[in-house]
N, C-alpha and C positions, 0 to 999 in steps of 0.2 A: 504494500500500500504506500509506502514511504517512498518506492523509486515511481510511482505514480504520477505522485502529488508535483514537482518539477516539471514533471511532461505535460500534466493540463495546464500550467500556468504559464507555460512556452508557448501552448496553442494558444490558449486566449490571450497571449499578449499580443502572437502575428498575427491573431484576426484581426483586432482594436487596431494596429496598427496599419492596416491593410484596408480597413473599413471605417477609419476611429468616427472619420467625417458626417459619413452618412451614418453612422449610429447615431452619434451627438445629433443632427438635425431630424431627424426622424423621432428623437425620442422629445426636443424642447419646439418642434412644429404643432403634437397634438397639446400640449398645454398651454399655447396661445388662441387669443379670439380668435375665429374666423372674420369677422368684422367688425366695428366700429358700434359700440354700444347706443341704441336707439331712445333716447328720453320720451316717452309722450305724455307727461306733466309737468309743465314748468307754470309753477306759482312763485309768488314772491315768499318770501320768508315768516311776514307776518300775516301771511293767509295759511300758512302753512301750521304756525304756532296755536292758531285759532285751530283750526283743524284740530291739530292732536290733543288741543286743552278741553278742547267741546267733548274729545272721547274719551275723559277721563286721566289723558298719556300726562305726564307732570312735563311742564315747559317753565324755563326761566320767565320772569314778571317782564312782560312787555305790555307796550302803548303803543296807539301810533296817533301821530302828534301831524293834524296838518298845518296848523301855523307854530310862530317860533314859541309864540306863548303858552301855547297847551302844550310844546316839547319841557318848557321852565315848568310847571303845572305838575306835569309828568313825575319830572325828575326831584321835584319836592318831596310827592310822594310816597315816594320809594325810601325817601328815609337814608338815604346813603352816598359814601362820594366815591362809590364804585359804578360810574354808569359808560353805557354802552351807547353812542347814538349813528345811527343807519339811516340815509339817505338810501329810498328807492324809487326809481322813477318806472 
């Protein structure tokens, strides 16, 4: 068994080496896409938040503020001077 083990590891190293290429591509071709991932939901962020908060899903405390005073308003609030402000058009 011992004068074996040498001899497979000869073989498999002329195959690899004979073949190394098309092994390696063959084997990291089927773990990529085929194509380019297709979105068909784009919402904004805070339709989004609304969304998973209406389902119960826990989301950070957001507003959406459309003038500058209801964004001051807002961020009074909240009680804190850790705030987050998003511009989305």
């Amino acid at each position: 068994m011992a004068t074996l083990l040498p001899r497979s590891f000869g073989l498999a190293e002329a195959i690899f080496v004979r073949n190394g290429n098309k092994l390696l591509a063959a084997a990291t071709a089927n773990n990529l896409p085929n194509k380019q991932q297709v979105r068909n939901l784009n919402v904004h962020e805070y339709v989004s938040y609304t969304l998973l908060h209406d389902h119960g899903i826990p989301v950070p405390k957001f507003n959406v503020a459309k003038t500058k005073e209801e964004a001051v308003q807002f961020a009074r609030d909240l009680n804190t001077k850790d705030i987050v402000l998003k511009a989305q058009a």
